[in-house]
C-alpha positions in Angstrom: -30.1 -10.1 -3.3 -26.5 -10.9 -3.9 -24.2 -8.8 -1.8 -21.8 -8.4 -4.6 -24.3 -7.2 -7.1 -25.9 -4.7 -4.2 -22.0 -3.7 -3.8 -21.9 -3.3 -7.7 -25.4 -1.4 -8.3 -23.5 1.5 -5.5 -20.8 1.7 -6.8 -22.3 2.0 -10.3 -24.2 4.7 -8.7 -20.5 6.2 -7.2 -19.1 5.9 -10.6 -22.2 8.1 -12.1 -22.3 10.9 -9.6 -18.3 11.3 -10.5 -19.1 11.4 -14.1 -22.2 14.3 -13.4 -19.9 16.2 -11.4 -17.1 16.2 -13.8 -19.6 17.4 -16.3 -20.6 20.1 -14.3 -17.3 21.0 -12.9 -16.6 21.3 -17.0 -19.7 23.9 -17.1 -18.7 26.1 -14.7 -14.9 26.2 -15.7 -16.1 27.2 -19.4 -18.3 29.9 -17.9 -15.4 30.9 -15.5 -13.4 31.2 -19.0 -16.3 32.7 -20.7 -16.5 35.5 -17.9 -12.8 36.4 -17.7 -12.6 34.8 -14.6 -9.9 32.3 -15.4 -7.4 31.5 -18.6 -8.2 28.2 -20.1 -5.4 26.7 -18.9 -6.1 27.6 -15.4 -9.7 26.2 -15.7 -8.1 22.6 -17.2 -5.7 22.4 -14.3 -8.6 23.1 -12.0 -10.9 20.5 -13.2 -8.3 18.0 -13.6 -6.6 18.6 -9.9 -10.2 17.9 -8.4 -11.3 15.0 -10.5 -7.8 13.4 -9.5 -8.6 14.1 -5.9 -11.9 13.6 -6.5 -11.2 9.4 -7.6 -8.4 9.3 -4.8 -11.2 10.0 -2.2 -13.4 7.6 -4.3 -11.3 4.9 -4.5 -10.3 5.3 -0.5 -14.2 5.3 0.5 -14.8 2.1 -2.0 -12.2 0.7 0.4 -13.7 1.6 3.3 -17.2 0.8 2.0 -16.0 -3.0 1.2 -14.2 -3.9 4.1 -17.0 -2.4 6.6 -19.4 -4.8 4.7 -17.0 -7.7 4.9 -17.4 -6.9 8.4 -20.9 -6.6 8.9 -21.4 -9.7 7.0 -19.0 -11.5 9.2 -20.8 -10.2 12.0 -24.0 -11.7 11.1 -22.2 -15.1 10.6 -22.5 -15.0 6.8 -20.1 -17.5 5.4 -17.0 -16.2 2.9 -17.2 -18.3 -0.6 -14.2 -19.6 0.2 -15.9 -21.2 3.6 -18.9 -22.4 1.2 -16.4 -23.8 -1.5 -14.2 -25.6 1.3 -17.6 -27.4 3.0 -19.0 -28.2 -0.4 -15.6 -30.0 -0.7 -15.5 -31.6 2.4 -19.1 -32.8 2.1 -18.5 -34.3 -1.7 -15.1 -36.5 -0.2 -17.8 -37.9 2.9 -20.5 -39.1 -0.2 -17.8 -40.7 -1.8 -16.3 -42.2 1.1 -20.4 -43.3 2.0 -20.6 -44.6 -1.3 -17.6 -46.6 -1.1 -18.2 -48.1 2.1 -22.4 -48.9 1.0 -20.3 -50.6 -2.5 -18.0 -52.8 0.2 -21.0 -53.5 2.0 -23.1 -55.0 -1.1 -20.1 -57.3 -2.4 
């Protein structure tokens, strides 16, 4: 499997959980309204403070998640694309410089 798409699929999952507990934190608010608990305008600035801190944290473990990956990967000796793109250059300019020298060869 692809790392990027396994990085993807998890943070897919991230992005979910956020959306399921904004939901909820929208469900108990109303019932906090419904019971007297809270004004409305209490309960918005409530769910909207920890939804904000909620995608600061979210966006900081992403961060964290990626880079410790990178890491790992780099532990294990798994080559960056930009490693893979620079070899696959460096072994088309040897073929042609092969080719050119089997062309001098034959003339």
């Amino acid at each position: 499997m692809d790392s990027n798409d396994w990085l993807k699929q998890l943070l897919m999952v991230g992005i979910g959980t956020t959306s399921l507990m904004a939901e909820k934190l929208g469900e108990v608010s109303d019932q906090w309204v419904k019971d007297g608990k809270i004004n409305p305008d209490q309960a918005t600035a409530f769910v909207d403070d920890l939804l904000n801190q909620i995608k600061t944290e979210q966006s900081q473990l992403e961060s964290n998640f990626e880079r410790q990956l990178r890491n790992i990967l780099q532990d294990l000796g798994v080559p960056r694309q930009s490693e893979v793109d620079e070899l696959r250059g460096r072994i088309d300019r040897l073929e042609r410089q092969l080719r050119d020298l089997e062309n001098q060869r034959w003339r």
